[in-house]
C-alpha positions in Angstrom: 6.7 0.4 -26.8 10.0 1.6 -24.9 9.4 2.7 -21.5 11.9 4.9 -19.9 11.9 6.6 -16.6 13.9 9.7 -15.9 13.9 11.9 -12.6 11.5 14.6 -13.0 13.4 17.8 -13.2 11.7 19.3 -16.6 8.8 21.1 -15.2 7.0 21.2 -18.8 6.5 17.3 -19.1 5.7 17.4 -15.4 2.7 20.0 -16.2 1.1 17.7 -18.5 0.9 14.8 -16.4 -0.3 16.9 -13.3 -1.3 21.0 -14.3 -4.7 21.9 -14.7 -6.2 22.9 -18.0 -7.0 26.2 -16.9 -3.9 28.0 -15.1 -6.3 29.4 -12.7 -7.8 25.5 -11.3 -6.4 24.3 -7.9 -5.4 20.6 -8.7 -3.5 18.8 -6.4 0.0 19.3 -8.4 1.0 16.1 -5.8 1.6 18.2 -3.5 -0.9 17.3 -0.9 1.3 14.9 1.0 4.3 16.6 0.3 3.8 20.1 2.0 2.2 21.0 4.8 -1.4 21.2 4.9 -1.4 25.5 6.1 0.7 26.0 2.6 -0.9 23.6 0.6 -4.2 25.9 1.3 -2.4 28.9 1.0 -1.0 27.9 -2.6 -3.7 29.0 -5.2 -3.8 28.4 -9.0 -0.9 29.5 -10.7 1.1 29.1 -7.3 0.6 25.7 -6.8 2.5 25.1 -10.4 5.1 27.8 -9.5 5.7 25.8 -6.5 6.9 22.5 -8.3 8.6 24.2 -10.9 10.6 25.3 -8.3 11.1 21.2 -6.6 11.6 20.2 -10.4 14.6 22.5 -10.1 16.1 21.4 -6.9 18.9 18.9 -6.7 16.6 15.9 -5.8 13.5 16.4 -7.9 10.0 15.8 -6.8 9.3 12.3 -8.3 9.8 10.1 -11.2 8.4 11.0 -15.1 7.8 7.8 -17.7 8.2 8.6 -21.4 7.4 6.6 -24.2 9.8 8.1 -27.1 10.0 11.7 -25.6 6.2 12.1 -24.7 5.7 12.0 -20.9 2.7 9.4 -20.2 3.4 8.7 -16.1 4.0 10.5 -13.1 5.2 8.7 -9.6 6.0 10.9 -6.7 8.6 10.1 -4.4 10.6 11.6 -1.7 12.2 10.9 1.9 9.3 10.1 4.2 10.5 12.9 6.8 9.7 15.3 4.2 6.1 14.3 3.8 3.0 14.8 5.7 3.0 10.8 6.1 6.2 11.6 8.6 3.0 13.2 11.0 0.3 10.6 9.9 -1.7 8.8 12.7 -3.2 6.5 10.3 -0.1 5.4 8.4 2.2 3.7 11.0 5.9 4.3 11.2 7.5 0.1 11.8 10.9 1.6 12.4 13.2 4.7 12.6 14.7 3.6 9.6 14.8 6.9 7.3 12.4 5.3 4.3 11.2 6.9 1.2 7.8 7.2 0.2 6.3 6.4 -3.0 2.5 8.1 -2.8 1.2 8.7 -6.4 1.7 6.6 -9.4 -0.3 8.1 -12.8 -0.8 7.2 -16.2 -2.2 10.0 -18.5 -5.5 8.4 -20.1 -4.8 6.7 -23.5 -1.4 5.0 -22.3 -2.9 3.2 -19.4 -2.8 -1.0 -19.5 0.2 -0.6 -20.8 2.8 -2.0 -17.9 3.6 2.2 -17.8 2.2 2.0 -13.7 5.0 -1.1 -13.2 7.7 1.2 -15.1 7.1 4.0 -12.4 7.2 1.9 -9.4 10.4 0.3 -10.6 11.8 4.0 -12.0 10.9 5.2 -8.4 12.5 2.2 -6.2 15.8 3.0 -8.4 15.8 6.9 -8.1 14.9 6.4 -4.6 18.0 4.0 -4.0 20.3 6.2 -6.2 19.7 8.8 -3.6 20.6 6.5 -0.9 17.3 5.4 0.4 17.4 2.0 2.3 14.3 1.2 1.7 11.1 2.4 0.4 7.4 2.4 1.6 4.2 2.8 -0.3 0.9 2.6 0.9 -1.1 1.4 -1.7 -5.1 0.2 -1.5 -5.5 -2.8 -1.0 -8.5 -3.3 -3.2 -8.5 -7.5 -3.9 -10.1 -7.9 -7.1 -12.4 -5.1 -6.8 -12.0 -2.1 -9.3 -10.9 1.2 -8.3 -11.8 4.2 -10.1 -8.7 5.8 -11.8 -8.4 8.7 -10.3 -9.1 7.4 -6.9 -6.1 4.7 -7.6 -3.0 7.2 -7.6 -2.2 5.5 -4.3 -1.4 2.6 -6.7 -2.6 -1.5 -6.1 -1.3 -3.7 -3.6 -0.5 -6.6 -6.5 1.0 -3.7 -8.9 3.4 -3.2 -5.4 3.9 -7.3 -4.4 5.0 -7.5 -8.3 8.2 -4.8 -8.1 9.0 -6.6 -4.3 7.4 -5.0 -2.2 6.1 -6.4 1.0 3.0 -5.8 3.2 4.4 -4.8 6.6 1.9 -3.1 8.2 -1.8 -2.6 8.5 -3.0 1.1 8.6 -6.4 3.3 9.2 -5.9 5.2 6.2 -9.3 4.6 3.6 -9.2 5.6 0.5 -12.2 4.9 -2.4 -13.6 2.6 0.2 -10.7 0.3 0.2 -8.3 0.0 3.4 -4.9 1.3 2.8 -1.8 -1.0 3.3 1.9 -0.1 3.9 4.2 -1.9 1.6 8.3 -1.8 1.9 11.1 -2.8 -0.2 14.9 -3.0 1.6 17.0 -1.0 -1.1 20.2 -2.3 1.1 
């Protein structure tokens, strides 16, 4: 299996690794952290995939797509802190003024997972990330020790999936999520 990771700027692949079944569902789309919390309650079905057909479209797409041969099997979203809600968060610490990236979702459809396809993202993102100019990148993973983490609680990603692609623990934070603390992670793109 060949792994590659393209920016994700064709909305079709990016509806099968995040659109609903039905047109009509709210799913997240990834857009939680991305928009503000008012729109991301105002978009409703249909809307929400509208809306990132339209960031697939923009000159710095919304995130990172993994294929294996042309099918799309992973999904990591990634964009300039400051244009996230985690530039407001009072549970995930800013360390610096530094103008990071962050790297907040990392999926694998079902059937391709185990794979290595979750380390292919994480490395696809850090490189989009510093192709953009990022000097670094933060993630802010659970940090779950050996204890298992329901898949679709995990889209934060693993701390050891994160301290195997260099990234570093740097802070502590009060985010929870499936019962395991949250942890920021950084890697210097510099």
């Amino acid at each position: 299996m060949s792994i590659e990771v393209r920016p994700a700027s064709a909305f079709e692949d990016v509806r099968t690794l995040l659109g609903p079944k039905s047109p009509t569902s709210n799913v997240c789309w990834c857009l939680s952290y991305r928009i503000p919390s008012k729109l991301n309650n105002e978009l409703r079905g249909p809307a929400r995939g509208e809306y990132v057909a339209e960031l697939c479209r923009d000159r710095v797409p919304p995130g990172v797509v993994a294929y294996d041969a042309d099918e799309p099997v992973g999904w990591a979203a990634v964009a300039p802190r400051a244009d996230t809600s985690f530039a407001r968060s009072r549970k995930i610490p800013h360390v610096d003024d530094l103008p990071v990236w962050s790297l907040w979702c990392v999926r694998v459809r079902p059937g391709h997972r185990k794979k290595g396809i979750s380390h292919a993202l994480i490395a696809g993102a850090v490189e989009f990330a510093r192709a953009q100019g990022a000097p670094a990148i933060e993630a802010y993973p659970l940090d779950n020790g050996d204890a298992k983490v329901d898949p679709t609680m995990a889209y934060a990603g693993l701390r050891k999936n994160f301290e195997r692609a260099g990234f570093v623990h740097v802070a502590d934070t009060t985010s929870v999520l499936a019962g395991h603390p949250r942890i920021l992670m950084r890697r210097d793109l510099r």
